[in-house]
C-alpha positions in Angstrom: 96.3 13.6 -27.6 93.4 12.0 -29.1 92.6 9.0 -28.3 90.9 6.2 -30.9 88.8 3.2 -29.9 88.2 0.6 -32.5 84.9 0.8 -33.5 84.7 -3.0 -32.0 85.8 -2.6 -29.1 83.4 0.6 -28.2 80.5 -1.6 -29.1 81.6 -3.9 -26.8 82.2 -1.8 -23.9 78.6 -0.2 -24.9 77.1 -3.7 -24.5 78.9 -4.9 -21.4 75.9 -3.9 -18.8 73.6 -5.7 -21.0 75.4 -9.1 -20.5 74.4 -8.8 -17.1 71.0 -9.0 -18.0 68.9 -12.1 -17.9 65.2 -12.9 -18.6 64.0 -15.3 -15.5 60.8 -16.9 -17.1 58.2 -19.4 -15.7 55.3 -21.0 -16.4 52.9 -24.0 -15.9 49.6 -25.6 -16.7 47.3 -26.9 -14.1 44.0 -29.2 -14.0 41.2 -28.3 -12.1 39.4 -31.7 -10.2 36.0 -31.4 -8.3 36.1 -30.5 -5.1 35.9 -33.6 -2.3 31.8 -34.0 -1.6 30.7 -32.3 -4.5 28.5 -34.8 -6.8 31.2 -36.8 -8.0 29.0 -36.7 -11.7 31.3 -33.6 -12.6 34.0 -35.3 -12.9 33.1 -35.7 -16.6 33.6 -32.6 -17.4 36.5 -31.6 -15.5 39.3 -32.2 -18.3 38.3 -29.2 -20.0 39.0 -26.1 -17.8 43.0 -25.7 -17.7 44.4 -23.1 -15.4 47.7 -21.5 -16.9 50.0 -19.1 -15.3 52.8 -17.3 -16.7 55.4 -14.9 -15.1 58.3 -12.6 -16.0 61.3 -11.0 -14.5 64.8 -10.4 -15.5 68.1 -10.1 -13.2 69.6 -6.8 -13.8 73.4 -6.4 -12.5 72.2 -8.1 -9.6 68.9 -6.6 -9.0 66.1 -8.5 -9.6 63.1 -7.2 -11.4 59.9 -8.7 -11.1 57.7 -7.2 -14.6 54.5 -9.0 -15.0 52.6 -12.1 -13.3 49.0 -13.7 -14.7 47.0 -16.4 -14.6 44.1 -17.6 -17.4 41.2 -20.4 -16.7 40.3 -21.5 -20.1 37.2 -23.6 -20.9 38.2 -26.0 -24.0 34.6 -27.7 -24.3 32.9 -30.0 -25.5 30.7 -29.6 -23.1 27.9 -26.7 -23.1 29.1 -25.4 -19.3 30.1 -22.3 -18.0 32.3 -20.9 -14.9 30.4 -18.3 -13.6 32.3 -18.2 -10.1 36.1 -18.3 -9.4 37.4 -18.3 -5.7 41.3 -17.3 -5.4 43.4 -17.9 -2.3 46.0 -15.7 -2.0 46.7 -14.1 1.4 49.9 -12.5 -0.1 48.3 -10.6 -2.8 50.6 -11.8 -5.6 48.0 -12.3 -8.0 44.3 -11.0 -6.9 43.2 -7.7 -7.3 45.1 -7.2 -10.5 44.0 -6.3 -14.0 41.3 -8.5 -15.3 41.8 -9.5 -19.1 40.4 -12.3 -21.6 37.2 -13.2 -24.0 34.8 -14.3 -21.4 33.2 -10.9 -21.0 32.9 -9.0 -17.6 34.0 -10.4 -14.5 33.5 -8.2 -10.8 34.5 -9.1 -7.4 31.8 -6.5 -5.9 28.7 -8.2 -6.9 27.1 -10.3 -3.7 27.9 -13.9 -3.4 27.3 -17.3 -1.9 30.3 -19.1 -1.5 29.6 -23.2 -1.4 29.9 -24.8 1.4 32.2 -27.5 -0.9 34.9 -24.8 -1.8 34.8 -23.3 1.7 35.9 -26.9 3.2 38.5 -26.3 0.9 39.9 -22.8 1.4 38.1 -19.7 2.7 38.3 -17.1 -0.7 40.1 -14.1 0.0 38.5 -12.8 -3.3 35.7 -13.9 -5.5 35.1 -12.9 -9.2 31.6 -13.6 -10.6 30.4 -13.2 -14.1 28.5 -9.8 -14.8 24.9 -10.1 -15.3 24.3 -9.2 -19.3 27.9 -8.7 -20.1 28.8 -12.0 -19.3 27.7 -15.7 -19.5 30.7 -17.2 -18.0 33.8 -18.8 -19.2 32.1 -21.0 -22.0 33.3 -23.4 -24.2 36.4 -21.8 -26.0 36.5 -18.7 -23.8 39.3 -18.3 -21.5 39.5 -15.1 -18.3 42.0 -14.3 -16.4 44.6 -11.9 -14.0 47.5 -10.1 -15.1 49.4 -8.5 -12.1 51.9 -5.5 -13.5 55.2 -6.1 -11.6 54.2 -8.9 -10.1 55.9 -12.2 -9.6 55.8 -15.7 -8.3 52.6 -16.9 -9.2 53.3 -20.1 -10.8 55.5 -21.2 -7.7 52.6 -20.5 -5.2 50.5 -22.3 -7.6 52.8 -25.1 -7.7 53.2 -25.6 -3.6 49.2 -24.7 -3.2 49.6 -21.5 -0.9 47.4 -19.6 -3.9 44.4 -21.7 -4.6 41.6 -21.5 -7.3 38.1 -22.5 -7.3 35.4 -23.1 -9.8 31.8 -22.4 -9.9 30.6 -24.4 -13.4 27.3 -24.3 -14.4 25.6 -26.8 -16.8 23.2 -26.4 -19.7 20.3 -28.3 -17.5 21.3 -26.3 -14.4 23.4 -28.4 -12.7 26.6 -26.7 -11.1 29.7 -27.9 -9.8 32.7 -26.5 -7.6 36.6 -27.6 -8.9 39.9 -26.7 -7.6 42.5 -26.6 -9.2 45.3 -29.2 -8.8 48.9 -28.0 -7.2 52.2 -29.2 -8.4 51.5 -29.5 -12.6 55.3 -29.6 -13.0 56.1 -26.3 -13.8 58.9 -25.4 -16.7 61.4 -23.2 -16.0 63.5 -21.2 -18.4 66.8 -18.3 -18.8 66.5 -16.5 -21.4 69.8 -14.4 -22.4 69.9 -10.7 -23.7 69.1 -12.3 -27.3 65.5 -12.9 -26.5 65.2 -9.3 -24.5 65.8 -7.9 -27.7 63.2 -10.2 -29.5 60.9 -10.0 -26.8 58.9 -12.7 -25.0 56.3 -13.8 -27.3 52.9 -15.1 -25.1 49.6 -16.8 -25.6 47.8 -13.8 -24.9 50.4 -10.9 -26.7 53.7 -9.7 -26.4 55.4 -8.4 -23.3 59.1 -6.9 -23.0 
C-alpha cells in the first residue's frame, strides 16, 4: 500500500535538520592609543586608525563550525600619515599567518625589521607585516589592510581580553613616526542569527560570506 505525505508535512520533515542550524556571529571595533613612552604628540592623531574584527561560525546539530575569522586596521584621516608597520600578538595562531586582503597595497611579513623598543615593552611580535617597498605606501588616509583566517574563529574575544595584541608603526608627512596599540575590551556585540539569515547570507563591510 502506498503511502501519501501531505506535501506540508514532507517539507517540513525536509527542513527539520536545518532548524538546528544557527549562525553564531561576532564582532567589535577597537581604538588604537600610543604606546606608554612614545612622544606623547601622537596622540593627535590616534582617533583615526580603528581596528575592526569580525568572525563567523554556525552550530550545526550540535557541532560547532568555526567558517571565517578577520581583522581590518583602517586609517580614516585627516591626517596625511601612514602605518607602514603592524606587530600582532597571537601565540595561538588564531589570526596571523592568514590571508592578507584590503586597499592599502602589499603587505609581507619576510621583509627585515626593527621592532621599537616602545612596542617591544609592550608585547614581543610573534609576527610583523611591513608595507612592500613600491607596491605600498602604507595604510593612508582612507585605506584600510587586513587578515582574513578561513575557518578560523575567536578573534574578536582574544581581542577583547588582550591575549592577541596589535601594534602600529605610523609614519608622518614630515617624518615623524609613532607606535600605537590597540585598546582591549571595545565592547564587543554579539549576535544569533537563525536559519533565515543562512539563507540570506551574512552581508559584511568587506563582501559577502555564507
Amino acid at each position: 500500500m502506498r503511502v501519501q505525505v501531505p506535501f506540508v508535512i514532507a517539507l517540513g520533515l525536509f527542513l527539520m535538520p536545518l532548524a538546528h542550524a544557527v549562525q553564531t556571529d561576532a564582532e567589535a571595533t577597537f581604538a588604537f592609543e600610543i604606546v606608554p613612552g612614545d612622544d606623547h604628540s601622537g596622540n593627535r592623531i590616534a582617533d583615526q586608525f580603528v581596528l575592526e574584527a569580525t568572525e563567523h561560525a554556525r552550530d550545526l546539530n550540535g557541532v560547532f563550525e568555526p567558517r571565517f575569522a578577520e581583522f581590518a586596521i583602517s586609517n580614516i584621516g585627516p591626517v596625511p600619515c601612514a602605518v607602514t608597520e603592524v606587530f600582532i600578538y597571537d601565540p595561538n595562531h588564531i589570526i596571523v599567518y592568514a590571508a592578507k586582503f584590503g586597499t592599502a597595497g602589499a603587505f609581507s611579513d619576510f621583509l627585515p625589521v626593527t621592532v621599537p623598543n616602545s612596542i617591544l615593552n609592550a608585547f614581543t611580535p610573534t609576527d610583523t607585516y611591513v608595507a612592500v617597498p613600491g607596491s605600498s605606501t602604507g595604510i593612508s588616509p582612507g585605506t584600510y589592510w587586513g587578515l582574513d583566517q578561513d575557518l578560523g574563529y575567536g578573534i574578536v574575544e582574544a581581542l577583547d581580553t588582550g591575549s592577541v595584541k596589535i601594534g602600529l608603526l605610523v609614519e608622518r608627512s614630515d617624518g615623524q613616526t609613532h607606535t600605537y596599540i590597540n585598546v582591549a575590551d571595545a565592547g564587543s556585540t554579539f549576535s544569533l542569527m537563525g536559519p533565515a539569515m543562512l539563507a540570506l547570507g551574512l552581508l559584511r563591510r568587506k563582501w559577502v560570506r555564507v
